[in-house]
gemmi code that builds the backbone of each chain (N, CA, C; Angstrom):
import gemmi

chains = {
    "A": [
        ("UNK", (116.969, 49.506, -58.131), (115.697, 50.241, -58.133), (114.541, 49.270, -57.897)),
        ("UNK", (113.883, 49.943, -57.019), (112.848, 48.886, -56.413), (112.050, 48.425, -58.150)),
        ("UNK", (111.323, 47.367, -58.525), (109.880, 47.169, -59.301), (108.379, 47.858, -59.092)),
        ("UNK", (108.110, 48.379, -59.925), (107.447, 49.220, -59.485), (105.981, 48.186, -59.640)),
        ("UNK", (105.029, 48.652, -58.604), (103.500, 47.678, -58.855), (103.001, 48.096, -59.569)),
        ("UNK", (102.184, 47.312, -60.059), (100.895, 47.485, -60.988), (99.893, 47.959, -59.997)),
        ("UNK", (99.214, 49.126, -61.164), (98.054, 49.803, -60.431), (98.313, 50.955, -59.415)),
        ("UNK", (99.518, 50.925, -58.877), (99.981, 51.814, -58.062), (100.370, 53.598, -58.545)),
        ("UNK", (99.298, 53.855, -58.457), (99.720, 55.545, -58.419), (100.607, 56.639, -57.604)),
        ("UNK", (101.639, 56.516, -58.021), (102.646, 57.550, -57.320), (102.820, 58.741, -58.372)),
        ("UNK", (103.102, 60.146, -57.014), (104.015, 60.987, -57.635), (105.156, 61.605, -57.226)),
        ("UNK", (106.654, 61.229, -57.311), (107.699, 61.297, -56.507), (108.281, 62.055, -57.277)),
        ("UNK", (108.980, 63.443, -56.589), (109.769, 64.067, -57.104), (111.498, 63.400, -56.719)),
        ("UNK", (112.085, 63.298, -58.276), (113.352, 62.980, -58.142), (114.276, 63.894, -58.167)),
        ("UNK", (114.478, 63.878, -57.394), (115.749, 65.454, -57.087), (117.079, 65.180, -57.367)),
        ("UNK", (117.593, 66.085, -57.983), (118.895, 65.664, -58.542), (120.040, 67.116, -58.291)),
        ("UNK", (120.996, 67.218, -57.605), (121.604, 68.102, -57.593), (122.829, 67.896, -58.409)),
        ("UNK", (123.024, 68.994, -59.551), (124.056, 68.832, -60.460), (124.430, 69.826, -59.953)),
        ("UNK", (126.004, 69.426, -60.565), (127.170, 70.398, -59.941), (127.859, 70.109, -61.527)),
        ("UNK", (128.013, 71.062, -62.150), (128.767, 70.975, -63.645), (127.941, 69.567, -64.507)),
        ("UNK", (129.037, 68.565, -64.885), (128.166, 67.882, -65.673), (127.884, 66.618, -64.776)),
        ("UNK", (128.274, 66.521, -63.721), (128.043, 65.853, -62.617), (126.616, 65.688, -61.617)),
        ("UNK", (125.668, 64.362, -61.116), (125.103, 64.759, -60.506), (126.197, 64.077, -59.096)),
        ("UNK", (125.694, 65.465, -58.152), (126.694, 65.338, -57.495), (125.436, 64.594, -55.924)),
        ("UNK", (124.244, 64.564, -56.062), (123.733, 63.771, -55.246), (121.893, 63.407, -55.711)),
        ("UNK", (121.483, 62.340, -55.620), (120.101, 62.046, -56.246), (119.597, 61.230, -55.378)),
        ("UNK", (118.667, 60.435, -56.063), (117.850, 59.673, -55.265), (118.535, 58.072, -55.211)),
        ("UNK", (119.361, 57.773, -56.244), (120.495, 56.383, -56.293), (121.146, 56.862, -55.195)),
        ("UNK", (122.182, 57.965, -55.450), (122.784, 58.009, -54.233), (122.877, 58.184, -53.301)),
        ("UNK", (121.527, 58.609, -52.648), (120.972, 58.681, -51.527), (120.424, 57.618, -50.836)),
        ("UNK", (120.097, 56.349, -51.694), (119.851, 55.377, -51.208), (121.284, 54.247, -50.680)),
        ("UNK", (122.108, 55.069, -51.628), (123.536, 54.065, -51.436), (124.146, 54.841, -50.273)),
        ("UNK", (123.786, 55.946, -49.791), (124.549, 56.540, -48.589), (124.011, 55.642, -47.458)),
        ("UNK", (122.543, 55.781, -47.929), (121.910, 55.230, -46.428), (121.864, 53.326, -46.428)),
        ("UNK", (122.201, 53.001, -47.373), (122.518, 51.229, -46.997), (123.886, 50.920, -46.747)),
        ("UNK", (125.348, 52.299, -47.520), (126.388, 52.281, -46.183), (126.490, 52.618, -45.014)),
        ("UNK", (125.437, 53.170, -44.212), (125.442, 53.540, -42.891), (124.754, 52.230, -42.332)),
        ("UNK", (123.865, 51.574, -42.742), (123.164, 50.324, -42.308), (124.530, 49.496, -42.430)),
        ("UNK", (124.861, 49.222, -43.139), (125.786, 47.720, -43.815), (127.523, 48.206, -43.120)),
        ("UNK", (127.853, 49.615, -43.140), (129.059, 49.786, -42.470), (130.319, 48.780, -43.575)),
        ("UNK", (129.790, 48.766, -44.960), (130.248, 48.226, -46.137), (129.912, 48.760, -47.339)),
        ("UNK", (130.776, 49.227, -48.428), (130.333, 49.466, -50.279), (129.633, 48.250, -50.121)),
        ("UNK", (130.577, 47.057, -50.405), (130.132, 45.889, -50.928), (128.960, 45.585, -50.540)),
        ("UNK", (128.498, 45.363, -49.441), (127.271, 44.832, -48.778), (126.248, 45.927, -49.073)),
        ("UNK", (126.398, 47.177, -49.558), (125.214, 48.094, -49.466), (125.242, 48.132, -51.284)),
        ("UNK", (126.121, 47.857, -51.682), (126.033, 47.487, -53.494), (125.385, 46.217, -53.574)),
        ("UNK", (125.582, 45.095, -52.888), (124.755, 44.201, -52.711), (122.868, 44.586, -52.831)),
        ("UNK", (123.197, 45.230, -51.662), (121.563, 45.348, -51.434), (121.059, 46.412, -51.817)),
        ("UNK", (121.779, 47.273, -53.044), (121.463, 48.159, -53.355), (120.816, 47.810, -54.991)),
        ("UNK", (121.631, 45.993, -55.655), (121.367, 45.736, -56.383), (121.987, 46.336, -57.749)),
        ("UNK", (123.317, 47.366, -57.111), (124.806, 47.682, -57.936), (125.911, 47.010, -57.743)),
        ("UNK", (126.462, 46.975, -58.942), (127.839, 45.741, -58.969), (128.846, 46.960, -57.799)),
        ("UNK", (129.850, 46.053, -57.563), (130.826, 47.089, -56.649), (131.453, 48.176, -57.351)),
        ("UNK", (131.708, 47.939, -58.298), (132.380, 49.175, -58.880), (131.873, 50.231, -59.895)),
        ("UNK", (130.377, 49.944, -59.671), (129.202, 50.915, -60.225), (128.962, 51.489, -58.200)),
        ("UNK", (129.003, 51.072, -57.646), (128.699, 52.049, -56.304), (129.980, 52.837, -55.900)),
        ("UNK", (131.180, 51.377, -55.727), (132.496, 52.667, -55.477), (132.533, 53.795, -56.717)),
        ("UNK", (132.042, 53.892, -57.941), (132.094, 55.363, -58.841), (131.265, 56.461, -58.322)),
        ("UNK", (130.083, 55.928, -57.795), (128.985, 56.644, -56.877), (129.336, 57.510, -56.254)),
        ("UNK", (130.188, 56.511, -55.171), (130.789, 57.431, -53.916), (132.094, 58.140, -54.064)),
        ("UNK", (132.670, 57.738, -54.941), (133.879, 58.422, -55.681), (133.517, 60.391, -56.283)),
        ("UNK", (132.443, 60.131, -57.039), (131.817, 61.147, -57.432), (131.100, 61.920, -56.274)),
        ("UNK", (130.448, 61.564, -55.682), (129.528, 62.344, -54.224), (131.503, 62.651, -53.268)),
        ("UNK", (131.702, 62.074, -53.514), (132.918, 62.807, -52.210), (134.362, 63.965, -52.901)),
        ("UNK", (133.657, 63.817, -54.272), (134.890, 64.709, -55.310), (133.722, 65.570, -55.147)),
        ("UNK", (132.544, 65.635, -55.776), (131.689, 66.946, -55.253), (131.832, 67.725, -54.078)),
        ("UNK", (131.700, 67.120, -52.766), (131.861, 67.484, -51.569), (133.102, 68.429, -51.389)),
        ("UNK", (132.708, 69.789, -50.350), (134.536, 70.292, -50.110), (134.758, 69.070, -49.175)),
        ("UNK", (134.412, 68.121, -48.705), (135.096, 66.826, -47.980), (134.296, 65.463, -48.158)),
        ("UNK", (134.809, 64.513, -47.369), (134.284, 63.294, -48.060), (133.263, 63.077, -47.451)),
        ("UNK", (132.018, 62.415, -47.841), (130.584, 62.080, -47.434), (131.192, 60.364, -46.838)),
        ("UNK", (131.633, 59.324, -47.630), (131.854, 58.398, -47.214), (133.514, 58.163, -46.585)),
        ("UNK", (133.651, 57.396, -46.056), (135.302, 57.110, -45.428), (135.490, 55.813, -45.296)),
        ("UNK", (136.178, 55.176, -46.125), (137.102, 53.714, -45.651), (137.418, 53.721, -44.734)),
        ("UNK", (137.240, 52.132, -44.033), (138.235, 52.557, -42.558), (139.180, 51.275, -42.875)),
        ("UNK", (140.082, 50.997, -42.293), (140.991, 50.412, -42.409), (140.942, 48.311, -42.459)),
        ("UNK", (141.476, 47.892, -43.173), (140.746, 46.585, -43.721), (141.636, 45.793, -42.633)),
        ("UNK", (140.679, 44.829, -42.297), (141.104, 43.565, -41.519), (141.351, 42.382, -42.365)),
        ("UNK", (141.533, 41.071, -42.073), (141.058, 39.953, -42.143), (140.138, 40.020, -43.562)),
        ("UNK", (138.720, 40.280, -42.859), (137.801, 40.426, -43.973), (137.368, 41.854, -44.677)),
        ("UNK", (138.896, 42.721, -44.412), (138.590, 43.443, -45.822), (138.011, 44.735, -44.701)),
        ("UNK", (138.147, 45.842, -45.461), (137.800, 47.091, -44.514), (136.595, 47.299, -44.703)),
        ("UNK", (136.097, 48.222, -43.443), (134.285, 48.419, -43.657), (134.309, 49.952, -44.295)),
        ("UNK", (132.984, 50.773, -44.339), (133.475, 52.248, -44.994), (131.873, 52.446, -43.714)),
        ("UNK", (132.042, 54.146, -43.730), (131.370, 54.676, -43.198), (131.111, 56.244, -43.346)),
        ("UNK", (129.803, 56.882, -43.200), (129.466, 58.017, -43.548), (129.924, 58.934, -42.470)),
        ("UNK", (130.974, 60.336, -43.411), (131.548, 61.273, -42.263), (130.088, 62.026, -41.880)),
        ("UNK", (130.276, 63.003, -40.678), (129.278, 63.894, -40.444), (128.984, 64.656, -41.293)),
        ("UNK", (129.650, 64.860, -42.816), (129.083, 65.617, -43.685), (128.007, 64.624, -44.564)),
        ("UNK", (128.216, 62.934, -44.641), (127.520, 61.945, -45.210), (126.206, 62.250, -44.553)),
        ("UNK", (126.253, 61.774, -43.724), (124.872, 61.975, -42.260), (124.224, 62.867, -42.596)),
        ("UNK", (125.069, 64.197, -42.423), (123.770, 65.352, -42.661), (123.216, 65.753, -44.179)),
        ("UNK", (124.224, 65.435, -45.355), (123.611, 65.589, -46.518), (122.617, 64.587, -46.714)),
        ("UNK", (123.022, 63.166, -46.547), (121.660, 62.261, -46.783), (120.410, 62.856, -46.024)),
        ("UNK", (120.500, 63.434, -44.841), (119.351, 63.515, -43.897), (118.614, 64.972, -44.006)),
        ("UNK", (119.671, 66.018, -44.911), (118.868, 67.112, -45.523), (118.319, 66.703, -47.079)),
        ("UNK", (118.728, 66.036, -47.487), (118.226, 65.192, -49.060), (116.642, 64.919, -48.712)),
        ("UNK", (116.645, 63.670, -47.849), (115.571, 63.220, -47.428), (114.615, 64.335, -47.030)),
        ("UNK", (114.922, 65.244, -46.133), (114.067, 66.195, -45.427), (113.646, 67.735, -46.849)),
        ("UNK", (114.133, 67.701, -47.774), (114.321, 68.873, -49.010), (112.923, 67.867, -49.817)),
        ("UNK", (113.468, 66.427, -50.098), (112.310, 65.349, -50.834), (110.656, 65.466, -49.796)),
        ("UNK", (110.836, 65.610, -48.619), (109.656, 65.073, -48.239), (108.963, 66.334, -47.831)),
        ("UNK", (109.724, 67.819, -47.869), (108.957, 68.930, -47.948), (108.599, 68.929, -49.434)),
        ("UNK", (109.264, 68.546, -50.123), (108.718, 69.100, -51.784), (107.423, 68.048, -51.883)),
        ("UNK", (107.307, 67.171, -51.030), (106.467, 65.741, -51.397), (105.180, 66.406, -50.831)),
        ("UNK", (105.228, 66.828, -49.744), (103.883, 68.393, -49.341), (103.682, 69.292, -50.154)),
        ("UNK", (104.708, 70.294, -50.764), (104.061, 71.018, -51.372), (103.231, 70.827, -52.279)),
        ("UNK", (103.588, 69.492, -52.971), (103.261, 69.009, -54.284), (101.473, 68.511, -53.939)),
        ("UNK", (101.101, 68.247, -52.634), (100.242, 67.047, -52.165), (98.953, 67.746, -53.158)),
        ("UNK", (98.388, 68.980, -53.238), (97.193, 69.246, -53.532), (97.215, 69.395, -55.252)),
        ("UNK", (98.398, 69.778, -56.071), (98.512, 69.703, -57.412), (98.489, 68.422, -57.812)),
        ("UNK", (99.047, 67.421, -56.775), (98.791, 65.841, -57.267), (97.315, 65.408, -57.054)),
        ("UNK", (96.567, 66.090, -56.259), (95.149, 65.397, -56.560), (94.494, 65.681, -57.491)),
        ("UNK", (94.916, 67.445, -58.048), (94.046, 67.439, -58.534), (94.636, 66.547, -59.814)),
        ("UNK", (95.764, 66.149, -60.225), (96.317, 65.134, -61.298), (95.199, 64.238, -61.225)),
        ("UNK", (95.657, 63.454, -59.988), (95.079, 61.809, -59.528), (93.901, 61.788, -60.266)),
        ("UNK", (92.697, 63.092, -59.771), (91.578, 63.038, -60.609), (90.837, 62.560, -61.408)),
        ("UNK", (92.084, 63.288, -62.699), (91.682, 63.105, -64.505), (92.222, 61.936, -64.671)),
        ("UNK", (93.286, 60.764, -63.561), (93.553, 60.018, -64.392), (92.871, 58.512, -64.347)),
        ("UNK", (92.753, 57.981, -65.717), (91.847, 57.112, -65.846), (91.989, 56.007, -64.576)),
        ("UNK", (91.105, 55.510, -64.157), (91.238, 54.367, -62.970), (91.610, 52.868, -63.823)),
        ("UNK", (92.449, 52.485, -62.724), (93.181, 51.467, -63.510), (92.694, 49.879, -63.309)),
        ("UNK", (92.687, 49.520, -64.329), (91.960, 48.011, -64.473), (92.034, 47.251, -63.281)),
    ],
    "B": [
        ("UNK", (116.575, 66.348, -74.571), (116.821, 67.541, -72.904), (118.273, 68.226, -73.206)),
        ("UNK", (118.194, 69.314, -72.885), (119.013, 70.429, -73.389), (120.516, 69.953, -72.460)),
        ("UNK", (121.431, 70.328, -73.346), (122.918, 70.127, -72.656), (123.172, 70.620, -71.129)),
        ("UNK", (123.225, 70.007, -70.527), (123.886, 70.561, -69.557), (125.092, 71.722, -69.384)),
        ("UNK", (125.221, 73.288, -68.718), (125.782, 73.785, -69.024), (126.937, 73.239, -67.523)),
        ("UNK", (127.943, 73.540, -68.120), (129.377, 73.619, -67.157), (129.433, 74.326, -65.937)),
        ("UNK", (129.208, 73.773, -65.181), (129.691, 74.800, -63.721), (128.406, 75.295, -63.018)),
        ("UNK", (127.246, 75.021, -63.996), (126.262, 75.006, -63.321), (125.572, 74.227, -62.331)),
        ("UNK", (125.389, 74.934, -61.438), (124.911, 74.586, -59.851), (123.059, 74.443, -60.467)),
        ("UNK", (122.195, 73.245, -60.152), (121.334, 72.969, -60.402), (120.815, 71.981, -59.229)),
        ("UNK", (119.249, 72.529, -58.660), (118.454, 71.354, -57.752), (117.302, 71.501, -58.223)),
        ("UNK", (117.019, 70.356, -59.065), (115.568, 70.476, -59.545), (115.116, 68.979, -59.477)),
        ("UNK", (114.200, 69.126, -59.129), (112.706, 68.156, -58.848), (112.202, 67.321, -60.162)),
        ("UNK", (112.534, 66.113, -60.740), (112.069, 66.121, -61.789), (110.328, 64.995, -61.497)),
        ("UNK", (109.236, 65.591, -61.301), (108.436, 65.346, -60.856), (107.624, 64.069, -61.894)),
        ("UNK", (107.757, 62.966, -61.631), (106.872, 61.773, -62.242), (105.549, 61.133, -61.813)),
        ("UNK", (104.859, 61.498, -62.756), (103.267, 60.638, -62.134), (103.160, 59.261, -62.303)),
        ("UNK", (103.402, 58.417, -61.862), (103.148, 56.779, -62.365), (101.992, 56.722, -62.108)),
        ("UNK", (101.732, 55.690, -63.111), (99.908, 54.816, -62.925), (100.455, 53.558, -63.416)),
        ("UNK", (100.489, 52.574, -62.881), (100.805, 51.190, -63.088), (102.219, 51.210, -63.297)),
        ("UNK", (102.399, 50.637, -64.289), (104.140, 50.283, -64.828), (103.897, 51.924, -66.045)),
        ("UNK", (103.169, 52.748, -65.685), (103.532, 53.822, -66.658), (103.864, 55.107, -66.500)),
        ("UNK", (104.811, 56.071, -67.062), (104.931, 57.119, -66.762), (103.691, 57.919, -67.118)),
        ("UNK", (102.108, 58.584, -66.339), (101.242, 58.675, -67.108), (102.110, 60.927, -67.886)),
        ("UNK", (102.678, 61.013, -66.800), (103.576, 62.870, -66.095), (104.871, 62.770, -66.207)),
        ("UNK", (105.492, 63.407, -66.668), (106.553, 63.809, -66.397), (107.512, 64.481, -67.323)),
        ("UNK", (108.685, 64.977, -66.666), (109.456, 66.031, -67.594), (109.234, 66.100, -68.894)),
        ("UNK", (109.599, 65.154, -69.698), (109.949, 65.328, -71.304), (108.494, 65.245, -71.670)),
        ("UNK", (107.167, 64.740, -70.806), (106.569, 64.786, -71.327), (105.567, 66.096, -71.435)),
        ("UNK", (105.601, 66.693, -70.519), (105.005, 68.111, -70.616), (106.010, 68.964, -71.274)),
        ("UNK", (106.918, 69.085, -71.424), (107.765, 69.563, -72.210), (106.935, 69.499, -73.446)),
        ("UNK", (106.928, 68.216, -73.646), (106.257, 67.955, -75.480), (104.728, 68.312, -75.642)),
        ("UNK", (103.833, 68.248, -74.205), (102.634, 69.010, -74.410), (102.717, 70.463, -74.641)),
        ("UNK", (103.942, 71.134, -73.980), (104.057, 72.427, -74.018), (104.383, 73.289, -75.866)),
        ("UNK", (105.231, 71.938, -76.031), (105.396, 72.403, -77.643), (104.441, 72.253, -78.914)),
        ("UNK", (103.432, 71.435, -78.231), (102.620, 71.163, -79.130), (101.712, 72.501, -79.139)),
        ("UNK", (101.750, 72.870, -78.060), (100.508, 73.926, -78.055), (101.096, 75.234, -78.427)),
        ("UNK", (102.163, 75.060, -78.566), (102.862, 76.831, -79.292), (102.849, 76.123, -80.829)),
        ("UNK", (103.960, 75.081, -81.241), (103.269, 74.574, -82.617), (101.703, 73.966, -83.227)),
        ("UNK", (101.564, 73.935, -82.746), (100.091, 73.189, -82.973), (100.602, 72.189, -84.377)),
        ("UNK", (101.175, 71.500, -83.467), (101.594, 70.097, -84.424), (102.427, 68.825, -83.726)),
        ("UNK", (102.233, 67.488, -84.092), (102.939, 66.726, -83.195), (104.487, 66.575, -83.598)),
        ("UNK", (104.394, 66.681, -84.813), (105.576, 66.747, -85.818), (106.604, 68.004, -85.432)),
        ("UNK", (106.005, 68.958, -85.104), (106.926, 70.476, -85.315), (107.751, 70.355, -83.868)),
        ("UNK", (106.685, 69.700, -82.921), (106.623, 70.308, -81.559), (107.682, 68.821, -81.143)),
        ("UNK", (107.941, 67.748, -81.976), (108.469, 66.330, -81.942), (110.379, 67.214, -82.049)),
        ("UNK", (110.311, 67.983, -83.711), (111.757, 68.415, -84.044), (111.999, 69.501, -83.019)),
        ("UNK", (111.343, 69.857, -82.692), (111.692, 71.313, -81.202), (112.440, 70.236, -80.159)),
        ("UNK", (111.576, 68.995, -79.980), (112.528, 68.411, -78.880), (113.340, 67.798, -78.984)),
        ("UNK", (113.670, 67.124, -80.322), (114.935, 66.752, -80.344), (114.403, 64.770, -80.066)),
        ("UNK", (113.089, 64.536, -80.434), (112.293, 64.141, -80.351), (111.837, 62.912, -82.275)),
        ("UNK", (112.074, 61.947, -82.329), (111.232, 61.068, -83.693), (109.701, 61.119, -83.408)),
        ("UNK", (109.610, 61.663, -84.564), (107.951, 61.674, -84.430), (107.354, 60.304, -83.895)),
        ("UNK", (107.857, 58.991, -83.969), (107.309, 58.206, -83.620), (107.360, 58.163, -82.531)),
        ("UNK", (108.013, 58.468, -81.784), (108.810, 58.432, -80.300), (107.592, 59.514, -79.959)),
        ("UNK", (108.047, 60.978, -80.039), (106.497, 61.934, -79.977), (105.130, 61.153, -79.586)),
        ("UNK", (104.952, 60.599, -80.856), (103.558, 60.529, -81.281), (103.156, 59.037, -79.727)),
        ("UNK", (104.236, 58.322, -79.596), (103.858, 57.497, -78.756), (104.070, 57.564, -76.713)),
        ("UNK", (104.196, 59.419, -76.680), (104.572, 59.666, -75.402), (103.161, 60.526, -75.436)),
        ("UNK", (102.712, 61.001, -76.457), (101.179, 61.557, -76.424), (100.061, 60.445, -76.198)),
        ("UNK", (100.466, 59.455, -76.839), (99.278, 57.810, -76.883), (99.511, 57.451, -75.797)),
        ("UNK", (100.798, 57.347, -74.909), (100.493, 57.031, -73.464), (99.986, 57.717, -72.897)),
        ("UNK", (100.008, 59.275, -72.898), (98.990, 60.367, -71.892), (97.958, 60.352, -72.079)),
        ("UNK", (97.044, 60.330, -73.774), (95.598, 59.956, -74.351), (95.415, 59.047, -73.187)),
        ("UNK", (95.871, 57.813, -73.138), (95.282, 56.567, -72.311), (95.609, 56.573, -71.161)),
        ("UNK", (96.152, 57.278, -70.679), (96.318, 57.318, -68.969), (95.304, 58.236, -68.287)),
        ("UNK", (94.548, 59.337, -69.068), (94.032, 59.903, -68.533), (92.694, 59.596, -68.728)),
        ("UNK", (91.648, 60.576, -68.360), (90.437, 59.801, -68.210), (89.804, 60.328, -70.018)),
        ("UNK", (90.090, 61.243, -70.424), (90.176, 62.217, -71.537), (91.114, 62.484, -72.308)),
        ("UNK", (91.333, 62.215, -73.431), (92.791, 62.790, -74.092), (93.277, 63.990, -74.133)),
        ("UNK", (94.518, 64.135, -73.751), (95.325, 65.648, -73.687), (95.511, 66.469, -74.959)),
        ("UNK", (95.706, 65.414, -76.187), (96.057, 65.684, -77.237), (95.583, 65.524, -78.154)),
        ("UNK", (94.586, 66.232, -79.356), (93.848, 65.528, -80.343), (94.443, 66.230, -81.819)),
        ("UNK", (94.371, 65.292, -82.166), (94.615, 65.860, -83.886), (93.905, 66.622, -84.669)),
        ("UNK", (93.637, 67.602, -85.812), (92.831, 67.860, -86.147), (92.819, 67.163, -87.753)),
        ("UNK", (91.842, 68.044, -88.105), (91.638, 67.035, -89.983), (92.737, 67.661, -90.408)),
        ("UNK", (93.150, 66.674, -91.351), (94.547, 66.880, -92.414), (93.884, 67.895, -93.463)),
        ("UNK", (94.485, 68.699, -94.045), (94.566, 69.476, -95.088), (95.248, 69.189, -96.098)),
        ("UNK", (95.799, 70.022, -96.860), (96.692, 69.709, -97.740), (98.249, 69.101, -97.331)),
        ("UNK", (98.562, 70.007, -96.114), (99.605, 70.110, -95.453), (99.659, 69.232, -94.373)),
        ("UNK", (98.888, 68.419, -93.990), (98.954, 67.079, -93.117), (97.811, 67.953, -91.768)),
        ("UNK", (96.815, 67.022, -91.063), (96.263, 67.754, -89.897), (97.841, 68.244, -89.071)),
        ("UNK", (96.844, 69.360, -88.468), (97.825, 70.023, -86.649), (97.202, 68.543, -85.841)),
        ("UNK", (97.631, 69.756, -84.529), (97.384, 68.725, -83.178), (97.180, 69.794, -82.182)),
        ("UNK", (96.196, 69.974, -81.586), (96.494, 70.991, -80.485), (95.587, 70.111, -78.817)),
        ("UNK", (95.915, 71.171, -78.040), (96.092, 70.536, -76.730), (94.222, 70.788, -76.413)),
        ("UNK", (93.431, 69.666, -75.540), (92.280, 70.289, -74.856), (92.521, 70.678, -74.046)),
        ("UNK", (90.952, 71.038, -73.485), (91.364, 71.754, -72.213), (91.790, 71.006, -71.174)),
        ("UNK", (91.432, 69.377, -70.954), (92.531, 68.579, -70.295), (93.598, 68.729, -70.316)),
        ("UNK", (94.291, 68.599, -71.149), (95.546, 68.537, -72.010), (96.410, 70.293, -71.107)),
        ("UNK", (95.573, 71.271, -71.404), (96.253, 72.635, -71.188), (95.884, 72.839, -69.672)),
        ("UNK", (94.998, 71.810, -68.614), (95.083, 72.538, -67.536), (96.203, 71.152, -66.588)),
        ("UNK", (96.451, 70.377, -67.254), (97.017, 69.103, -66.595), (98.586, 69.664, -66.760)),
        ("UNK", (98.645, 70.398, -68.111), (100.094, 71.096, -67.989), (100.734, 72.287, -67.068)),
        ("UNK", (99.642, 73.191, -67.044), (99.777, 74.202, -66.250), (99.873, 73.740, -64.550)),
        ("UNK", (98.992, 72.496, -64.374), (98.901, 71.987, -62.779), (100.598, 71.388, -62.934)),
        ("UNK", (100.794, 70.392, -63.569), (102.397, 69.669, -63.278), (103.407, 70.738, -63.171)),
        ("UNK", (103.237, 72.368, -64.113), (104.028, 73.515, -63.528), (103.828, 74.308, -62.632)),
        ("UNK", (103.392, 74.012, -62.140), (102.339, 75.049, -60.842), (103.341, 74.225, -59.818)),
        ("UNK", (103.406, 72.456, -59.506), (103.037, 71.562, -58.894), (104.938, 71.976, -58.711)),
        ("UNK", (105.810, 72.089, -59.885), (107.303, 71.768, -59.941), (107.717, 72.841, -59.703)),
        ("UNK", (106.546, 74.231, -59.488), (107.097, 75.436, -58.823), (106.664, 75.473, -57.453)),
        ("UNK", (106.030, 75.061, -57.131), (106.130, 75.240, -55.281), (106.730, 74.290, -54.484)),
        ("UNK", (107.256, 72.931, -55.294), (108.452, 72.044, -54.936), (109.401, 72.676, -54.567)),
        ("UNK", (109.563, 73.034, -55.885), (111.139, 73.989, -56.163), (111.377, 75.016, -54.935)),
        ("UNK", (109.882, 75.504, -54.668), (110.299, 76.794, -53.572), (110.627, 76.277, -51.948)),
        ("UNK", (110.023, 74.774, -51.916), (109.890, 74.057, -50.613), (111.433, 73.697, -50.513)),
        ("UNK", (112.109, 73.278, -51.688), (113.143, 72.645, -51.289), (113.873, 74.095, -51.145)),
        ("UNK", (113.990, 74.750, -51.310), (115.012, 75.994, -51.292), (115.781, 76.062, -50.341)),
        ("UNK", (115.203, 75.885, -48.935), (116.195, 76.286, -47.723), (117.144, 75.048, -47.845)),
        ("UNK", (116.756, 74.098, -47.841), (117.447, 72.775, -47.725), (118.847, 72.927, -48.643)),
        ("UNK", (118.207, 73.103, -49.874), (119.038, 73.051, -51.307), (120.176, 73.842, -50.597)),
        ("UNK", (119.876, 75.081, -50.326), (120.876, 75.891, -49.868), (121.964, 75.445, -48.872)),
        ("UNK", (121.254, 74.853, -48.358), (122.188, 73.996, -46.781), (123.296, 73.177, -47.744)),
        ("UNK", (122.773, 72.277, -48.992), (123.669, 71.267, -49.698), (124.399, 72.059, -49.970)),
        ("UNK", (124.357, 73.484, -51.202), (124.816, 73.997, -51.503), (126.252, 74.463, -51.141)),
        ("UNK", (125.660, 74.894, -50.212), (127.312, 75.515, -49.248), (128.062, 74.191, -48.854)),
        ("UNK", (127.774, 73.046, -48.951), (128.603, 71.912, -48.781), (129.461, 71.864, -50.162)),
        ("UNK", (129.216, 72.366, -51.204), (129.485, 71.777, -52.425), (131.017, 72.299, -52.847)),
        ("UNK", (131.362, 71.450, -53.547), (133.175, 72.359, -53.897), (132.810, 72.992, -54.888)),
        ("UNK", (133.664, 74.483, -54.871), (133.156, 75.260, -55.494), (133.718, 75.121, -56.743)),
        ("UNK", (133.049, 75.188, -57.929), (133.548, 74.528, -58.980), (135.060, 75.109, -60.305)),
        ("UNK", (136.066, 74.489, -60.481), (137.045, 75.280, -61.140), (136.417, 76.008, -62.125)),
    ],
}
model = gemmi.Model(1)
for chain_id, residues in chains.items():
    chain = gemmi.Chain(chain_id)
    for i, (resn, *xyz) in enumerate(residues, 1):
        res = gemmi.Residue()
        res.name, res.seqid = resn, gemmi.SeqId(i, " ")
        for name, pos in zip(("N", "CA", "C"), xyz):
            atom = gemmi.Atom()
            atom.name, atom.element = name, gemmi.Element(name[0])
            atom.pos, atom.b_iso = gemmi.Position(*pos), 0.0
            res.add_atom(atom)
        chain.add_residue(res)
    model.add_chain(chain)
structure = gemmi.Structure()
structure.add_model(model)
structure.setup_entities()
């Protein structure tokens, strides 16, 4: 999770889709879908996701037991070990996630000013 | 925050205001403005949430100081210890963050739905 700045006023809705006691996709795992499509690796997108490997492979373990099919796919290991990659159901759930977040991030735009308003200005 | 029920299908927005390194908005905390103003107490409206009064009393002292006006004021003790009820800061900053997490909610709808039908349907 990024550090957040000082002084910086945000208001981000975190969307979380639960499925039983499961969240079956959020804003973690939406970020870990989209640094395995960059990295074409768990490891390397747990890397830079700043999750140990086997806190992201549970991630994607869970998002693809939710799914009626798998969002991510191993592909077959070489030398240095297999890469993984997002099926066309990965692709389009991350890319309706994103697009569900950044309409709600509009609707929200004029109830957040009038927030921003009242709140005290910061040192 | 209330148990999660089983098998329930859920997409909700949990909407956070930051101001610096602080949460000044968000869920549990309008939740606890909301209870204060049906109890008119920090204490009553603290055991409704499941909530230590100290814990309470110090998610109200961060909203007092984040905003430009306090949300929450105490009144004189009586015999029976002072209430606490909400100003009109306090009662229109709550009503805007629900206003704000209902036309989210309605933006994401089509989308949600798109995930939805991806989802395994649950035993």
């Amino acid at each position: 999770m990024a550090t957040r700045e000082k002084n910086k006023l945000t208001c981000r809705p975190r969307i979380r889709v639960v499925a039983g006691d499961q969240i079956a996709l959020g804003p973690g795992k939406v970020d870990l879908l989209e640094a395995i499509d960059r990295w074409g690796s768990i490891s390397k997108a747990a890397r830079e996701s700043g999750l140990s490997y086997r806190r992201a492979w549970t991630l994607v373990d869970t998002m693809n037991k939710s799914f009626k099919s798998a969002l991510v796919e191993s592909s077959a290991g070489g030398k240095k070990g297999g890469g993984a990659h997002l099926t066309p159901l990965g692709e389009k759930l991350a890319a309706t996630y994103r697009a569900m977040e950044s309409k709600a991030e509009t609707a929200m735009k004029p109830d957040w000013k009038t927030i921003q308003r009242s709140l005290k200005p910061s040192e």
